[in-house]
C-alpha positions as CSV (number, residue, x, y, z in Angstrom):
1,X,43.0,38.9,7.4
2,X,42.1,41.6,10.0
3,X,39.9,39.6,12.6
4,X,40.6,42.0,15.0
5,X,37.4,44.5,16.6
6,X,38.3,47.2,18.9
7,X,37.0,47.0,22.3
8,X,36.7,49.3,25.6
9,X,37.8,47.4,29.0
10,X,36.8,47.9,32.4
11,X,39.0,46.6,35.4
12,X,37.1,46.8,38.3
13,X,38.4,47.7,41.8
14,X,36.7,47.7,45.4
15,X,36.6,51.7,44.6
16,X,37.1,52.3,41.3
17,X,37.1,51.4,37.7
18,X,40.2,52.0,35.3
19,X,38.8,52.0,31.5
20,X,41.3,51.2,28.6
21,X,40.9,50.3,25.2
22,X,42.5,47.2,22.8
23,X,41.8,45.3,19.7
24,X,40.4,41.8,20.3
25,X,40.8,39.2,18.1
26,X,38.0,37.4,17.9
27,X,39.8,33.9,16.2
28,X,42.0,33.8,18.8
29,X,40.4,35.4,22.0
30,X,43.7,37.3,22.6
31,X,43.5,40.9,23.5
32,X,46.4,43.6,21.8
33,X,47.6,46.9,22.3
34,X,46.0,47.7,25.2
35,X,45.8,51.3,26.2
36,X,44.8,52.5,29.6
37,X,43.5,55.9,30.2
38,X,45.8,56.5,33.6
39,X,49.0,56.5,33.7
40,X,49.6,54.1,36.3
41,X,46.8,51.5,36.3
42,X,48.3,49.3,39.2
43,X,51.3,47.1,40.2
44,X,53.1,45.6,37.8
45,X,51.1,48.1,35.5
46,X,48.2,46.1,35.4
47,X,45.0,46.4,37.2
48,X,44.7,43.3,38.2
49,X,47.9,42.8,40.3
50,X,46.0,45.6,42.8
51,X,45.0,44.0,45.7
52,X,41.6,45.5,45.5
53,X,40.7,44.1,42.3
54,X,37.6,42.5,41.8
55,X,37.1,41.5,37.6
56,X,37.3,42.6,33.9
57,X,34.5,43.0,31.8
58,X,34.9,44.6,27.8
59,X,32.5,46.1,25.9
60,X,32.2,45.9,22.0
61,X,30.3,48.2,20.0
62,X,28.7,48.3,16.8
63,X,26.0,50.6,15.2
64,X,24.9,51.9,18.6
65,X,24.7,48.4,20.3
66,X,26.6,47.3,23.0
67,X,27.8,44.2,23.5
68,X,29.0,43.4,27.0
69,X,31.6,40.3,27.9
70,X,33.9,39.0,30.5
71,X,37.6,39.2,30.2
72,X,40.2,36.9,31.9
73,X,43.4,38.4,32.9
74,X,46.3,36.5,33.5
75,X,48.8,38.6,35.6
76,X,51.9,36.3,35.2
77,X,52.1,37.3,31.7
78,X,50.4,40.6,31.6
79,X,47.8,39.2,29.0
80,X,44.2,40.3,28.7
81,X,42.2,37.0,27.0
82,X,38.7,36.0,26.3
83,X,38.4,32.4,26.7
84,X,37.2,30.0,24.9
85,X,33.8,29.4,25.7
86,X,32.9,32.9,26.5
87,X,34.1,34.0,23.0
88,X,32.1,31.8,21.5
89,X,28.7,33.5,23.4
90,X,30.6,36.5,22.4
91,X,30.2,35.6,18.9
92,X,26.5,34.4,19.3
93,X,25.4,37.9,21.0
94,X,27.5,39.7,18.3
95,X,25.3,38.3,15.2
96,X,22.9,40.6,15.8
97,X,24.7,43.9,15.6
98,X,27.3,42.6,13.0
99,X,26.2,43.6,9.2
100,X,26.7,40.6,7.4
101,X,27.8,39.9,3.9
102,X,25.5,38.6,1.4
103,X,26.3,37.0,-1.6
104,X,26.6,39.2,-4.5
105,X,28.0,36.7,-7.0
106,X,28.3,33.1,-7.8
107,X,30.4,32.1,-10.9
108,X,30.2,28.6,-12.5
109,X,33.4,26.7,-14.1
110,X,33.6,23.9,-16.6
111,X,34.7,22.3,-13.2
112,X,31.8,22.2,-11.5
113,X,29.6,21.5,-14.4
114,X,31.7,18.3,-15.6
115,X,31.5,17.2,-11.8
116,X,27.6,17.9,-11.7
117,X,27.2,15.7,-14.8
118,X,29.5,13.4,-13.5
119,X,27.7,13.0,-10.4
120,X,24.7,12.6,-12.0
121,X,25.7,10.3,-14.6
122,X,26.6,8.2,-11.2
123,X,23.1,8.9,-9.8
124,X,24.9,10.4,-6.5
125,X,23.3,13.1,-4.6
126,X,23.5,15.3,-1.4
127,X,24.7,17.8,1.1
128,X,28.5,19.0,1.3
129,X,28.8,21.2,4.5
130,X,31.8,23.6,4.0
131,X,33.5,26.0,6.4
132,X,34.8,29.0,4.5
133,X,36.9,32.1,5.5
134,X,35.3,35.1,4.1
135,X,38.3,37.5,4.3
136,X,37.5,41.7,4.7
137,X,37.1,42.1,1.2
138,X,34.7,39.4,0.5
139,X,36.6,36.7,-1.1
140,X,36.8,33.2,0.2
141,X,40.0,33.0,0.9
142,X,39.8,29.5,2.2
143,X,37.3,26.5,2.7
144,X,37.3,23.2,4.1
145,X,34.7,20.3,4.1
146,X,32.8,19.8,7.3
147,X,30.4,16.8,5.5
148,X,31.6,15.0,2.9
149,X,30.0,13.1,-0.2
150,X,33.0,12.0,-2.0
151,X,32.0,12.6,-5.7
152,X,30.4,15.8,-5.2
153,X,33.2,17.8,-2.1
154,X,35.6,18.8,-5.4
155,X,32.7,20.5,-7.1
156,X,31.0,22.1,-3.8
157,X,34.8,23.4,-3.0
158,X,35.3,24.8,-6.2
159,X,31.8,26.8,-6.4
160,X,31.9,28.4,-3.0
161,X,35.8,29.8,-3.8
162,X,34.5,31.7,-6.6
163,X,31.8,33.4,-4.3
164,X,31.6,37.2,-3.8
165,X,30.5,38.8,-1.0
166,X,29.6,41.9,0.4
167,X,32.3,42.3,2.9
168,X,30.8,42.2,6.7
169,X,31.5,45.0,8.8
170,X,31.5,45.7,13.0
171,X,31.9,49.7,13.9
172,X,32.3,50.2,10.3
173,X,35.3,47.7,10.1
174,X,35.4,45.5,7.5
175,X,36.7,42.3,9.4
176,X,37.1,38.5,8.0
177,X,34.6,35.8,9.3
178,X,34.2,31.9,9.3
179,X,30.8,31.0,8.0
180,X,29.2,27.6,7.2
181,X,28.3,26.9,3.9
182,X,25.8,23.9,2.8
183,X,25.6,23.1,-1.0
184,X,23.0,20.9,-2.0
185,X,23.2,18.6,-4.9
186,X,19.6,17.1,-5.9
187,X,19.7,15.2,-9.3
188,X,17.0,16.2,-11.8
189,X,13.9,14.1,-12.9
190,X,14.6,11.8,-15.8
């Protein structure tokens, strides 16, 4: 699954900025084969072991959009992270530059129609909320339920894995995203 989106980082000094480049992974938040554009970027070999360092910021960009974010930097390890919570804005301002799949095909089994008429049979109805990995060629490669209805989670899990997607891209890239999924299950008029 390539979740990883190549970024451009800034350490900022009292006087000056080093720029570098890295892949971040946006499941994780971890930053990876970072590559600075001097050849000495500071004690230790990291920016931010300079006494004059001030912060890290990291700009991703997709079809002429920037997105701009703050990056932590733990000097101990030598480790370049996005943490949690910042990610997760990360992710939010992304959406709008990212070109999203769409579905292109849903396929039915004898599955899910013997569970639909089983459900119905039973007079149960509702809303299964799935989370489904969407891997860089647009298969689901995995999906869990998030909201259950008992008779009906089987059925909802088996239709979404046989979903197609376009796959979704950032810079070009196709790249493997988590999306939430809601199946609803009405029964028909009698």
């Amino acid at each position: 699954m390539n979740l990883k989106v190549p970024i451009v980082i800034f350490d900022e000094l009292s006087e000056s900025v080093i720029r570098s480049t890295g892949n971040l992974d946006l499941a994780s938040g971890e930053i990876f084969d970072v590559r600075y554009d001097v050849d000495r970027p500071g004690p230790l070999g990291l920016p931010a072991a300079d006494e004059q360092y001030e912060f890290t910021s990291g700009v991703l960009s997709n079809d002429g959009k920037d997105v701009e974010f703050r990056i932590d930097v733990d000097v101990m390890s030598a480790r370049y992270y996005v943490n949690p919570t910042e990610l997760l804005e990360l992710k939010v301002r992304l959406g709008d530059t990212v070109k999203r799949g769409q579905v292109l095909a849903t396929m039915a089994s004898p599955d899910l129609a013997q569970a639909v008429a089983d459900a119905q049979k039973a007079r149960v109805q509702g809303v299964v909320i799935l989370e489904a990995l969407i891997d860089d060629q647009g298969s689901v490669a995995n999906a869990r339920v998030l909201r259950s209805v008992p008779l009906l989670d089987a059925a909802a899990l088996d239709a979404v894995s046989r979903w197609r997607f376009t796959p979704t891209e950032i810079e070009g890239r196709r790249i493997s995203l988590l999306m939430t999924v809601t199946v609803n299950f009405t029964l028909s008029p009698q």
